[in-house]
C-alpha positions as CSV (number, residue, x, y, z in Angstrom):
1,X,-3.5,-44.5,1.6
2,X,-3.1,-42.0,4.4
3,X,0.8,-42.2,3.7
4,X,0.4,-41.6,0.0
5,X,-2.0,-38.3,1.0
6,X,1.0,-36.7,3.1
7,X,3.3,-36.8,0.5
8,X,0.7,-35.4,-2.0
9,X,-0.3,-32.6,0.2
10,X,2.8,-30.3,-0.7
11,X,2.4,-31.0,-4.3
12,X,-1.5,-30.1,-3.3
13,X,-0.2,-26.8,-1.3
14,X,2.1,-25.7,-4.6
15,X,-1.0,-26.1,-6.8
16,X,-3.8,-24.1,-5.0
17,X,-1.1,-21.6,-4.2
18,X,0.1,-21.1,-7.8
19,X,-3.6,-20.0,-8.3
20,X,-4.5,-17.8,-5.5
21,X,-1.2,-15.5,-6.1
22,X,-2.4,-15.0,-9.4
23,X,-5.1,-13.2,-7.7
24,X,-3.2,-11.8,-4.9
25,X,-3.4,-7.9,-4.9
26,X,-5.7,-7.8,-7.6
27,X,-7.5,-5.1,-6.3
28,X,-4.8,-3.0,-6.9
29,X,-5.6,-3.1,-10.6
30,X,-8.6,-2.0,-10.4
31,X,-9.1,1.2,-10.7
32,X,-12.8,2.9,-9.6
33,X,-14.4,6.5,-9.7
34,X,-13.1,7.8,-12.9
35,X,-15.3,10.6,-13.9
36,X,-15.3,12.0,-17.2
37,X,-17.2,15.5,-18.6
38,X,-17.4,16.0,-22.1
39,X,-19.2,18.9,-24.3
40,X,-22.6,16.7,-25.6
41,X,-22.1,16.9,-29.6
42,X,-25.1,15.1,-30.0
43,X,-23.5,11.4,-30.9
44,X,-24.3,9.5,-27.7
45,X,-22.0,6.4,-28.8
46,X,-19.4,8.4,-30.1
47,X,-19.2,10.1,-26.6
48,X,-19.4,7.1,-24.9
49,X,-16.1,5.8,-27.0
50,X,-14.6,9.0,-26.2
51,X,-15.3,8.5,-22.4
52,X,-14.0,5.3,-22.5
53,X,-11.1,6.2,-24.1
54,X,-9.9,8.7,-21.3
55,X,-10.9,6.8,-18.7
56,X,-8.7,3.6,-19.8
57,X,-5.5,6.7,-19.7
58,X,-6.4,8.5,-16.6
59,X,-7.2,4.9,-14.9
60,X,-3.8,3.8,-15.9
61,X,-1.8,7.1,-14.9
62,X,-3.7,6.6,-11.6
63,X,-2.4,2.9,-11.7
64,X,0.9,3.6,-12.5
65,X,1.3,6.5,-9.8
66,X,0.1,4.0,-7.1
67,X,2.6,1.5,-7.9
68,X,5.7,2.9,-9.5
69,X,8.3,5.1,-7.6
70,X,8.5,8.9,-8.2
71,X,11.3,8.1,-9.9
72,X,10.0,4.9,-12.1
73,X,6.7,7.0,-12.6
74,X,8.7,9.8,-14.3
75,X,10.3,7.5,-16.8
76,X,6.9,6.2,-17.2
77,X,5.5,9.4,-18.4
78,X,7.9,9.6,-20.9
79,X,6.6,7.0,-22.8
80,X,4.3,7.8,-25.5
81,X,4.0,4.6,-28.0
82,X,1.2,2.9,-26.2
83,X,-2.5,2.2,-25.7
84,X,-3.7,1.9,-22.7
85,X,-6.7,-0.3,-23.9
86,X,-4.8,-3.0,-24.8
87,X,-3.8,-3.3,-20.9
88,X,-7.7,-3.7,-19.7
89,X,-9.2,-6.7,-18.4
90,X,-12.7,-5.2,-18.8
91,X,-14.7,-1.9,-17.8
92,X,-17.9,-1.1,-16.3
93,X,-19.9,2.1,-16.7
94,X,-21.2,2.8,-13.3
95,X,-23.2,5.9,-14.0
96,X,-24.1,8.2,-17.2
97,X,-25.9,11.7,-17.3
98,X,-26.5,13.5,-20.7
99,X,-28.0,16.8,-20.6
100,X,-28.2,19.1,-23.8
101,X,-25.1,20.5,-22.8
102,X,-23.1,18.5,-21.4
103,X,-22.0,14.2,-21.4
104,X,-21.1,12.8,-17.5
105,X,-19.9,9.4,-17.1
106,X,-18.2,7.5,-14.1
107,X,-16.0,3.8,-15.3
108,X,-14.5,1.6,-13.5
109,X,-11.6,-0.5,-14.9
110,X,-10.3,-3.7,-14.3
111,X,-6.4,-3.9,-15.8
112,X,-5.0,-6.9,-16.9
113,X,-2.1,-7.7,-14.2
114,X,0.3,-9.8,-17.3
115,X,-0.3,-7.3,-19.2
116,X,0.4,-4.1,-17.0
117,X,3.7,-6.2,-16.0
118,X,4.8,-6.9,-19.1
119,X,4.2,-3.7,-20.7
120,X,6.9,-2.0,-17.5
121,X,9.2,-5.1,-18.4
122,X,9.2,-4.3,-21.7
123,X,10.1,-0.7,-21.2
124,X,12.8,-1.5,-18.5
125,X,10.7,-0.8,-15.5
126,X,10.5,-3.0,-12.8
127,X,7.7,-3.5,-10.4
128,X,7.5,-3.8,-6.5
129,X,4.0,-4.6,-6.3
130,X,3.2,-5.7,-2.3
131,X,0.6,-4.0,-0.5
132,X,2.1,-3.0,3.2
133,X,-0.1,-4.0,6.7
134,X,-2.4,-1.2,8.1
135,X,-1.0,1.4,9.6
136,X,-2.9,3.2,12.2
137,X,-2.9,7.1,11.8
138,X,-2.8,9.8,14.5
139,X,-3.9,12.5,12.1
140,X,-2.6,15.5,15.1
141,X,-3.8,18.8,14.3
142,X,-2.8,22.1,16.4
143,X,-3.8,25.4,15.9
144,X,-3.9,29.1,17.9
145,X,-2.3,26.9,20.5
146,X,-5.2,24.2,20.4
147,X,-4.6,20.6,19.9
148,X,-7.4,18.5,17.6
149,X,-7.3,15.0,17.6
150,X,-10.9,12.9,17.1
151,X,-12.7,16.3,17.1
152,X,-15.2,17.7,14.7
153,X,-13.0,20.8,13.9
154,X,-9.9,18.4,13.4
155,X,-9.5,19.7,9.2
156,X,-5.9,18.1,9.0
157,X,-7.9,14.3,9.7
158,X,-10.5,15.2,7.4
159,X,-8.5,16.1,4.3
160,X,-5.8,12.9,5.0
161,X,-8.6,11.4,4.8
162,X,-9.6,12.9,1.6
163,X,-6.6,12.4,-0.1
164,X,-5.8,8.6,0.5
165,X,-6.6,6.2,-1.9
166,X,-7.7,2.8,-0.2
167,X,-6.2,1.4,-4.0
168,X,-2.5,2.1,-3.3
169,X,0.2,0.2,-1.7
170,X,-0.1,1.6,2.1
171,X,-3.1,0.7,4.0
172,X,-3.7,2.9,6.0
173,X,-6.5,3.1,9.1
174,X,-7.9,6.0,10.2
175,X,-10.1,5.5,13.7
176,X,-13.5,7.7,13.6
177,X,-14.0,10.7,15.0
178,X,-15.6,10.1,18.6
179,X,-16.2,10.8,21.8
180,X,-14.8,7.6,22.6
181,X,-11.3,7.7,20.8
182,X,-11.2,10.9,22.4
183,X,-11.0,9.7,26.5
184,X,-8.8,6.4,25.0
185,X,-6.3,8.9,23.8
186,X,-5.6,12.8,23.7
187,X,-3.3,14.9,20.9
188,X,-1.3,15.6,23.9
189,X,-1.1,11.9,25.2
190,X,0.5,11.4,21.2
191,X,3.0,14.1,21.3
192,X,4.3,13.3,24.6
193,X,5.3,9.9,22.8
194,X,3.4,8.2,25.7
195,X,4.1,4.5,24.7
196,X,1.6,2.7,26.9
197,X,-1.0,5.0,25.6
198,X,-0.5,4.4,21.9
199,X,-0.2,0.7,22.6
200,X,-3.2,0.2,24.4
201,X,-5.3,2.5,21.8
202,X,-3.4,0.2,18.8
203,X,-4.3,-2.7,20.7
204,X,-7.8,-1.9,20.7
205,X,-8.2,-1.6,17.3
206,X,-5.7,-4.6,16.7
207,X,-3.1,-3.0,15.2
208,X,0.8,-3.3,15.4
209,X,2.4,0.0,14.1
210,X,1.1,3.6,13.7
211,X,2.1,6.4,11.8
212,X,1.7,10.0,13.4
213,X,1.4,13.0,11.3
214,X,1.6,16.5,13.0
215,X,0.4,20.0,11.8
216,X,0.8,22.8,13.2
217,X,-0.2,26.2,11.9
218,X,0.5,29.7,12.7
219,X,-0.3,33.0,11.2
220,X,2.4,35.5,11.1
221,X,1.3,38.7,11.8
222,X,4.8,40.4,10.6
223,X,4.8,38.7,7.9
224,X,1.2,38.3,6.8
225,X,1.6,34.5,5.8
226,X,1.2,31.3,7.2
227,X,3.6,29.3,8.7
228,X,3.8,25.5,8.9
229,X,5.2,22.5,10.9
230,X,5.4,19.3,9.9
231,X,6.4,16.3,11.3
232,X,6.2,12.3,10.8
233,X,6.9,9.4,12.8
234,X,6.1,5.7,12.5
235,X,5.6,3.9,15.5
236,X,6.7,0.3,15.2
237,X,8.1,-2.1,18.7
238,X,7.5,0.3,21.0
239,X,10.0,2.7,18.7
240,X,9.3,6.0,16.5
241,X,11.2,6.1,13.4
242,X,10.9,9.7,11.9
243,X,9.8,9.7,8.4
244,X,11.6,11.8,6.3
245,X,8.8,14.3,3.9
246,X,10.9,16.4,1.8
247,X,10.7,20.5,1.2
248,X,7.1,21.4,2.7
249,X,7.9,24.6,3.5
250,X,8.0,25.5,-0.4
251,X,3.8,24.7,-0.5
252,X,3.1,27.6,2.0
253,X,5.9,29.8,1.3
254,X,4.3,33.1,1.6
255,X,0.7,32.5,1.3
256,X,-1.8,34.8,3.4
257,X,-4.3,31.4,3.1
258,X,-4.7,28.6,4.8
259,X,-2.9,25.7,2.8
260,X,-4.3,22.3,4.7
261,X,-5.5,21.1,2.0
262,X,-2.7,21.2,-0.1
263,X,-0.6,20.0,2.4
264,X,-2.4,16.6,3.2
265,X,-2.1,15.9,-0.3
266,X,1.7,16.4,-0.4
267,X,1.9,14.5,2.5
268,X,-0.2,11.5,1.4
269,X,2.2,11.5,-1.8
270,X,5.2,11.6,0.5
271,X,4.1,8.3,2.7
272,X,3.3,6.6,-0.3
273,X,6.7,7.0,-1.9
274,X,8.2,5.9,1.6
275,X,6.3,2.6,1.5
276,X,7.9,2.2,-1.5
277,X,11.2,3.3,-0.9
278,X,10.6,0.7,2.0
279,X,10.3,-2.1,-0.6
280,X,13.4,-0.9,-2.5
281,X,15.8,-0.9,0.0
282,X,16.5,-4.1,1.2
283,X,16.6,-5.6,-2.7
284,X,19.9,-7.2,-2.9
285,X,21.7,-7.2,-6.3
286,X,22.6,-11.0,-6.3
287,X,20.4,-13.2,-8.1
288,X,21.0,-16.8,-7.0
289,X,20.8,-16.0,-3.0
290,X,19.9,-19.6,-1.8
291,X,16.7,-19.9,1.1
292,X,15.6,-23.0,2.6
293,X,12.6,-22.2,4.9
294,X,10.5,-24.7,6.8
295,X,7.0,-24.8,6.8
296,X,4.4,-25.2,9.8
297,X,3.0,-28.5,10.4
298,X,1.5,-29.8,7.2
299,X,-1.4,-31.6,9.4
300,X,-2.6,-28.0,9.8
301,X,-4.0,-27.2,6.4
302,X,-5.6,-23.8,6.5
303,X,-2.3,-22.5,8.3
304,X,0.0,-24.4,6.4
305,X,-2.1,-22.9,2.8
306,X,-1.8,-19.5,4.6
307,X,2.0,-19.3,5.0
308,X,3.2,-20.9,1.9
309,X,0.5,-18.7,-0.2
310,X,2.1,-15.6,1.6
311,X,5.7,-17.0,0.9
312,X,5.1,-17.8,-2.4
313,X,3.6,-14.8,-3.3
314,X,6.6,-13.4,-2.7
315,X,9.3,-15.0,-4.3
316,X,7.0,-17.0,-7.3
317,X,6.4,-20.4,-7.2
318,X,8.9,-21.1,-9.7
319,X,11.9,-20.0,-7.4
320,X,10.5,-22.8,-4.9
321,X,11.0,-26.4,-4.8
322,X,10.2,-29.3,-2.3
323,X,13.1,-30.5,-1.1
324,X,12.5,-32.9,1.6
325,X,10.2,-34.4,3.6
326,X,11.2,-34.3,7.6
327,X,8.7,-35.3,9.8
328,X,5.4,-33.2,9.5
329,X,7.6,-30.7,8.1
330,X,8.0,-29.9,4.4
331,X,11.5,-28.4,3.6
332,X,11.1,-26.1,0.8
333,X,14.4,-24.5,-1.1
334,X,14.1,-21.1,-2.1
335,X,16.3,-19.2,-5.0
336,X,15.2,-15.1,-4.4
337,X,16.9,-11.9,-4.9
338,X,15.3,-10.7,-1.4
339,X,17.3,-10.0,1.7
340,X,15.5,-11.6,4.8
341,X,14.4,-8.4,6.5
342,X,12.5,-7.7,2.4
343,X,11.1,-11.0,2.9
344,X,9.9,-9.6,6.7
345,X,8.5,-6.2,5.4
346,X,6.4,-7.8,2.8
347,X,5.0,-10.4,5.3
348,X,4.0,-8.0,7.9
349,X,0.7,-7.7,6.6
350,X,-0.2,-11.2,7.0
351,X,1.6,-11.3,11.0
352,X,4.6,-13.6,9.5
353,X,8.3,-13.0,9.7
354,X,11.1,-15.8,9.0
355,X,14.0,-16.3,11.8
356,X,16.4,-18.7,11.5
357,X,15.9,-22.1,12.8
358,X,19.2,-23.2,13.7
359,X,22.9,-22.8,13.2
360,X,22.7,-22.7,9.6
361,X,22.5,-19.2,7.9
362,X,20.3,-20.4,5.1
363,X,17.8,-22.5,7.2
364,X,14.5,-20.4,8.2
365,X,11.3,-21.3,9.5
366,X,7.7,-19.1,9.4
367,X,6.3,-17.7,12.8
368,X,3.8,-15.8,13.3
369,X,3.2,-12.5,15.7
């Protein structure tokens, strides 16, 4: 009996999995605080349609922008044959104000994941949807020759902050202001590239990588306009990576105002694309790439459930197969259009990555970090 239970267990593992990645990322389709002001004409169901109606297109522009690439989003705009309401799952009204004047409602919308997949498929638009680990930022700040990290008057942390949308693609963490992030780590400390600082403060938040985004600006007097600097750097194995964020200069470009806000916002945009751009990159154009990875002891079940889930996520359960039984090890064969260091990137938000388990180029195993 205990025999016929082993065997079962992968055929147990493909089932349960099959399941929970049709709910993986599903959060991502749902779409929250979409506000909507109408004139009150009196015809309280009529303007709740109407609402509605706008709600289900901004909610799905909103959607679209978080998951397609600047490039895929523009196409996407283009298209004009469609109703968004045939792509939602279901909608809730979370609040309503009507005044004399004026109709106030805020929805939130659950899209249909088939649906919003197909409906890019069938317009030639292909989705990327994986949702990257958390990236700690170092929002640094410096101004009249004054650095701002975790203080009060820190503006460039408070509109990042403002502008990211926990919804997207990029997680991203941003440690509270306090008194306390301020002795584990100093603007200076950052700048400096101080490894062993950055480290210990990722460490304490249990974080792997970080992402630092400086600011500096100046007033020129001779000119009478401000003047910007901009800089981004990931920080990833004990290496920064600059991050490329294309022609900032253009959103200051001689105003006598201060532009922060305007900025962050750019500069949100501008890490979002490169998460996606990340994604991208690695794609290989063959279609039939051959994979054989090895699971984890199937004794342990949670882990064993956790890696194949993450796996399988990725490359459909579909494109996987048992192939043999070896030991306590189940020997799955893989058909995916992913390079290995894709495969990586996606599964660094679970603490996986694949390296190869012996001579043979096509034979992987799962360990985690």
């Amino acid at each position: 009996m205990l025999k016929i239970l082993k065997i079962l267990s992968p055929i147990i593992f493909l089932f349960f999995i099959n399941i929970a990645s049709c709910f993986a990322n599903e959060e991502i389709y749902n779409i929250k605080d979409n506000e909507v002001y109408l004139e009150n004409n009196g015809n309280v169901l009529e303007l709740r349609e109407n609402a509605k109606n706008i709600s289900f297109k901004n909610g799905f522009n909103i959607l679209a922008k978080n998951i397609l690439t600047s490039e895929d989003f523009l196409r996407f705009s283009q298209i004009s044959d469609f109703n968004p309401t045939d792509l939602v799952s279901d909608y809730k009204i979370e609040s309503e104000k009507i005044t004399e004047i004026n109709y106030y409602a805020e929805i939130s919308i659950n899209f249909n994941p088939e649906r919003v997949k197909n409906f890019f498929s069938d317009n030639n638009i292909n989705l990327n949807i994986f949702v990257s680990e958390s990236y700690l930022i170092f929002p640094v700040f410096k101004k009249f020759n004054t650095f701002y990290l975790w203080d009060k008057d820190n503006l460039w942390y408070d509109y990042l902050l403002e502008e990211y949308d926990q919804q997207s693609l990029l997680k991203l963490y941003f440690p509270k202001k306090s008194n306390i992030n301020r002795l584990k780590i100093s603007a200076e400390q950052i700048t400096d590239m101080n490894i062993n600082k950055i480290v210990s403060f990722l460490n304490l938040y249990n974080k792997k990588k970080a992402i630092i985004i400086f600011l500096e600006e100046k007033f020129n007097i001779d000119q009478n306009n401000f003047d910007i600097k901009l800089d981004a750097k990931l920080f990833s194995n004990n290496i920064f990576t600059k991050i490329k964020i294309s022609d900032y200069d253009l959103l200051v470009e001689g105003k006598n105002s201060s532009e922060i806000d305007l900025v962050a916002k750019f500069v949100i945009n501008e890490l979002q694309n490169w998460w996606k751009s990340r994604i991208d990159s690695e794609k290989l154009s063959n279609n039939n790439e051959s994979l054989i990875l090895i699971s984890i002891d199937s004794e342990d079940i949670k882990k064993s459930f956790f890696i194949e889930e993450a796996i399988f996520e990725i490359i459909g359960t579909n494109n996987a197969k048992i192939k043999e039984l070896r030991g306590k090890k189940i020997i799955y064969e893989i058909l995916t259009n992913y390079s290995i260091k894709n495969i990586n990137l996606r599964l660094e938000s679970k603490s996986l990555r694949l390296i190869k388990a012996d001579s043979d180029n096509n034979f992987y195993k799962v360990e985690s970090y």
